[in-house]
C-alpha positions as a printed NumPy array, in Angstrom:
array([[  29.881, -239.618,  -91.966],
       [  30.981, -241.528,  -95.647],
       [  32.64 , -238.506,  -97.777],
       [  30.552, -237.531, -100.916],
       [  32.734, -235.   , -102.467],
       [  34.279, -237.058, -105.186],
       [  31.761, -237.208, -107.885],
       [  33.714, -239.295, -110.588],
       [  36.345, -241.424, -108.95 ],
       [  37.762, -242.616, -112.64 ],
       [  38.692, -239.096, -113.653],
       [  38.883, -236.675, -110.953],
       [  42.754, -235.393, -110.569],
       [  43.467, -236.433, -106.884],
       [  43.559, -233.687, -104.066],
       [  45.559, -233.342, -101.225],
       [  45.819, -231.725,  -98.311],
       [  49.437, -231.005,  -96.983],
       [  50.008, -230.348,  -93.075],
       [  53.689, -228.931,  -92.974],
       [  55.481, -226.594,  -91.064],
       [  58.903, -227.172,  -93.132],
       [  58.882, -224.168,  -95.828],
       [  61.386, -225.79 ,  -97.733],
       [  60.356, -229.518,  -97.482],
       [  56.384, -228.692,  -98.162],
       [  57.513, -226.338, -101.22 ],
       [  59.911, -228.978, -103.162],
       [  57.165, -231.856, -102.366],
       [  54.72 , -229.728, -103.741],
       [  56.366, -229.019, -106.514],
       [  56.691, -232.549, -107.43 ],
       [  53.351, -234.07 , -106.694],
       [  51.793, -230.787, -108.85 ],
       [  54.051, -231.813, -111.684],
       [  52.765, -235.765, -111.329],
       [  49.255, -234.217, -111.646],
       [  48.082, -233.725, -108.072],
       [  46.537, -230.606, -106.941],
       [  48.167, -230.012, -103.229],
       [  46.994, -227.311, -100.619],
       [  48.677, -226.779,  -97.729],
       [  48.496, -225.892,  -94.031],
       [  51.354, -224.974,  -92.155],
       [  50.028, -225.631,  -89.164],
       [  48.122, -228.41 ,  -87.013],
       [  45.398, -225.936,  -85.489],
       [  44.009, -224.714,  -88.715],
       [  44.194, -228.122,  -90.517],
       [  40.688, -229.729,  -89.667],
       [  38.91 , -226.375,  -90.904],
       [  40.796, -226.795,  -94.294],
       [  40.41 , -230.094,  -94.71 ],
       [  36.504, -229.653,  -93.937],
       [  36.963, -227.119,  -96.643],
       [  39.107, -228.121,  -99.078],
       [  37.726, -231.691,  -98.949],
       [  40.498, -233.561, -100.416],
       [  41.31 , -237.169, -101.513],
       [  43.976, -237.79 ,  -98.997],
       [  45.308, -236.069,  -96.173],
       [  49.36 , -235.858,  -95.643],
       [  50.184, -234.796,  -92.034],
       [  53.173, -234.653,  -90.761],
       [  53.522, -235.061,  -86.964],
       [  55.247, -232.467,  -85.526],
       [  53.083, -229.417,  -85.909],
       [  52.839, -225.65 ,  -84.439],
       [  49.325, -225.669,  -82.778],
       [  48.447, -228.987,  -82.718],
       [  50.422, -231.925,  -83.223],
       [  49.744, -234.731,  -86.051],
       [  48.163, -237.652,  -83.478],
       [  45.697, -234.576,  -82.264],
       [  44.795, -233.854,  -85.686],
       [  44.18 , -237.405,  -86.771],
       [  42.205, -237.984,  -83.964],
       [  39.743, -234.991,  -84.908],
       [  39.649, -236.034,  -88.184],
       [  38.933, -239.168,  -87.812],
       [  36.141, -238.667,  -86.036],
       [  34.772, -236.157,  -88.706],
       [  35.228, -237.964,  -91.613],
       [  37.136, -241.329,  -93.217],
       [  39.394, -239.329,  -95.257],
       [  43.074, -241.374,  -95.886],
       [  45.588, -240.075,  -93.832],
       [  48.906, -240.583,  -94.657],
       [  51.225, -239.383,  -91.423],
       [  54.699, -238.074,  -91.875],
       [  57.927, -238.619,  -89.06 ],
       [  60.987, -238.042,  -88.914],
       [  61.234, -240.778,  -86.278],
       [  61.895, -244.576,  -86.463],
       [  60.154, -244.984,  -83.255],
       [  57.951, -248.054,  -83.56 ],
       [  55.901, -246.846,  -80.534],
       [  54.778, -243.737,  -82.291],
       [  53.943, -245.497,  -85.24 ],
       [  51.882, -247.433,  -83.38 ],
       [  50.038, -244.521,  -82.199],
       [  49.615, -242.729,  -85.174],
       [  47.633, -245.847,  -86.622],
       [  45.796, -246.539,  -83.664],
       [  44.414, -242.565,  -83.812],
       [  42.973, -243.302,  -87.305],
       [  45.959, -243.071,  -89.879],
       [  45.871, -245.439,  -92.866],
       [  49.934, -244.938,  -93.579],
       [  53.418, -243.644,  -93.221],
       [  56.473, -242.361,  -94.291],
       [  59.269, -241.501,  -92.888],
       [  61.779, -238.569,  -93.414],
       [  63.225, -238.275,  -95.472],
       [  61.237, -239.918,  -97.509],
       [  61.569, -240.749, -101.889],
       [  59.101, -238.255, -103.355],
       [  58.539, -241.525, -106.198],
       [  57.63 , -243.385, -103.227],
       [  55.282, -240.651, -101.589],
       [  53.452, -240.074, -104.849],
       [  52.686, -244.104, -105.054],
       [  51.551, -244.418, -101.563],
       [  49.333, -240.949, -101.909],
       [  47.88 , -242.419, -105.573],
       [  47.049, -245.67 , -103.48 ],
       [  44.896, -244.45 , -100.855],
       [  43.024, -242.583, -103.034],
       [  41.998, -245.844, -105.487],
       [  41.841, -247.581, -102.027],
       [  39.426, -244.572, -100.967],
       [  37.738, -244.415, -104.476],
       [  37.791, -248.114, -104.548],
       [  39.238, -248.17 , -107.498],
       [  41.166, -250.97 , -107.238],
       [  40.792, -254.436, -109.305],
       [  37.246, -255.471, -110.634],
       [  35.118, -256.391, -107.87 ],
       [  31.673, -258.172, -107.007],
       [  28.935, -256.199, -106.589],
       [  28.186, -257.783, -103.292],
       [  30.   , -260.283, -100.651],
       [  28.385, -261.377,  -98.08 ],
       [  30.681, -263.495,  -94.792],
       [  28.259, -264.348,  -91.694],
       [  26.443, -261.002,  -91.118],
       [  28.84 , -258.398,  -92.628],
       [  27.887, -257.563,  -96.393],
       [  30.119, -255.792,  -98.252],
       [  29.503, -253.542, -101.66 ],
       [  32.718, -253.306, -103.288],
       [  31.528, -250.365, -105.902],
       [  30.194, -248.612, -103.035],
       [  32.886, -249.214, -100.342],
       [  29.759, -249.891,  -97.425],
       [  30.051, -252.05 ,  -95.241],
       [  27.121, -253.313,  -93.001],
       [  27.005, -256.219,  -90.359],
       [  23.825, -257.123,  -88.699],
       [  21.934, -254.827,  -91.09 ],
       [  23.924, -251.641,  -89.176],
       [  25.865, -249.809,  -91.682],
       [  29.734, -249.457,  -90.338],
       [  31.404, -246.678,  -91.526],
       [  35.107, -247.425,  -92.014],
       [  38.192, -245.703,  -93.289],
       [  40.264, -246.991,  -96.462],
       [  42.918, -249.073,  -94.785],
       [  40.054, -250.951,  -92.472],
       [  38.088, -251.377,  -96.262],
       [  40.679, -252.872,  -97.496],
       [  41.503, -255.152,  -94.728],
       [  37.533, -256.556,  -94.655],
       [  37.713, -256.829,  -98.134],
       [  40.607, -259.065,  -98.73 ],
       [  39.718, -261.334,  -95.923],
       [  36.101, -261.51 ,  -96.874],
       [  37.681, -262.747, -100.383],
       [  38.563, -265.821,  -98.125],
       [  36.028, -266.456,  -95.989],
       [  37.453, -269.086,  -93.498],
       [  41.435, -268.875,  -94.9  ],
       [  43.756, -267.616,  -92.544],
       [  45.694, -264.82 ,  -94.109],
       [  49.555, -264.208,  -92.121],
       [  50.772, -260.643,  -91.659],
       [  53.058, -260.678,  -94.712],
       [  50.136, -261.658,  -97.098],
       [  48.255, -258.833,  -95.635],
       [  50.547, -256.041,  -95.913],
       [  50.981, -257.342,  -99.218],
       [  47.333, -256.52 , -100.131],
       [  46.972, -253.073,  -98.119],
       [  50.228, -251.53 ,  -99.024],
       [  51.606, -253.622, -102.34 ],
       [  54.706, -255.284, -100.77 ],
       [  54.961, -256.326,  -97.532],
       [  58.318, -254.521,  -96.729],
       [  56.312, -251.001,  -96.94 ],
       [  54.785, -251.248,  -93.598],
       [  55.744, -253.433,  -90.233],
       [  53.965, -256.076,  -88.723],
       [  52.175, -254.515,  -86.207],
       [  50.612, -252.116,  -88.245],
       [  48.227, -254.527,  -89.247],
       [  47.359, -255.736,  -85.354],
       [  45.883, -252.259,  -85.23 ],
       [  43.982, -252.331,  -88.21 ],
       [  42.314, -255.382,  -86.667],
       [  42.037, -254.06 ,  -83.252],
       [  40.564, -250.718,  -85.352],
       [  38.138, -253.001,  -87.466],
       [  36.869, -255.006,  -84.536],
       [  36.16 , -252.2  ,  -82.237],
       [  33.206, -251.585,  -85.049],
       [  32.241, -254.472,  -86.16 ],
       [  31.961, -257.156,  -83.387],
       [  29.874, -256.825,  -80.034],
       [  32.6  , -257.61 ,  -77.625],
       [  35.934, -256.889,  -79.458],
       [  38.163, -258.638,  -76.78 ],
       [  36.349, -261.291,  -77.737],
       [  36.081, -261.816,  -81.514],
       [  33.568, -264.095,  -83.36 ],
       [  34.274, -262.452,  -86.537],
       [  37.381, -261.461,  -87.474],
       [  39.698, -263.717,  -85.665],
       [  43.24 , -264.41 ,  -84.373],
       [  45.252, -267.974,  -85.463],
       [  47.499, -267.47 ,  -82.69 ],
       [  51.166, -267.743,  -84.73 ],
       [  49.55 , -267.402,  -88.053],
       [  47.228, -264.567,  -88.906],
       [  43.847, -264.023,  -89.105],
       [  40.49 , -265.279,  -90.981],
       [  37.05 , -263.578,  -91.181],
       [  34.711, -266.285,  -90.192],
       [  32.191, -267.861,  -92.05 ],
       [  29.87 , -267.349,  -89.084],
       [  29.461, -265.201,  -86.011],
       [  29.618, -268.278,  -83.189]])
């Protein structure tokens, strides 16, 4: 189900939703984003965050992973199958493996504590333009094989089925169905979806794929759509053979 609860994306302040059990942490990061303009509500725990966010309906989610209740990947994977809502998952891990597994349960981003509260703010403000798709002028309609995209909408369809599909995964379609038939290399595409390539790490963007084609194609293991240049990147073909 597409969320319908912003009802001007150019003006609305942004809203988030703050999973933290850390009184200090969640009260001085609150403190910031509020003065930046945000309006923040928190949860302090992982078992009563799906209800609030149901509720509260914000812009973008920020979950951190270890939770009382229910842990961070639990929560993401409810929400994600509720609603498309950009969730931005906090660690205070390096582990590449569990970053891996918070993006494969639905999460669009991450930081990393401790994190720069500038930094936090920028990622938060870009998920919701991402999500409000508010970002750069854009067509009214692009059409690659049989997926057609609406830009001002952020819809998706392929074969005439509508896809729904969270902000990251948008994004992703979007920039390769810019360049139908180019292959696009992991750097380029972090680039695009996060603003420099250094914020993120390569495989992040193998599960956005893997994510993306799980929806779109009829045999994901075997791609006609959006496909692998083994070495390269990938390319969103200009047809579906």
């Amino acid at each position: 189900m597409r969320r319908q609860w912003n009802t001007d994306p150019v003006t609305d302040g942004i809203r988030v939703l703050y999973v933290e059990d850390d009184e200090r942490l969640a009260r001085l990061t609150m403190e910031y984003l509020t003065t930046h303009g945000l309006e923040v509500h928190l949860v302090p725990r992982g078992d009563l965050a799906v209800a609030e966010v149901m509720r509260v309906r914000p812009d973008v989610v920020l979950l951190d992973v270890m939770l009382p209740g229910a842990d961070g990947f639990d929560v993401c994977r409810q929400l994600r199958a509720r609603t498309d809502v950009p969730i931005i998952m906090v660690t205070a891990r390096l582990d590449e493996a569990e970053r891996v597994r918070g993006l494969e349960g639905g999460a669009d981003d991450y930081v990393t504590k401790p994190f720069q509260s500038r930094e936090l703010l920028a990622r938060i403000r870009a998920q919701a333009r991402r999500s409000r798709g508010e970002v750069g002028p854009r067509p009214d309609r692009i059409e690659v094989g049989s997926i057609v995209i609406e830009p001002s909408s952020m819809s998706v369809s392929v074969r005439g089925e509508s896809v729904v599909l969270t902000a990251n995964e948008f994004a992703l379609v979007h920039a390769l169905a810019q360049r139908p038939g180019r292959v696009l290399d992991r750097e380029q595409l972090l680039q695009l979806l996060h603003g420099t390539p250094d914020e993120a790490f390569d495989r992040s963007i193998d599960v956005v794929v893997s994510r993306v084609r799980a929806k779109i194609e009829l045999d994901p293991k075997n791609p006609r759509m959006l496909k692998t240049v083994r070495g390269v990147g990938y390319m969103l073909a200009t047809g579906d053979a």
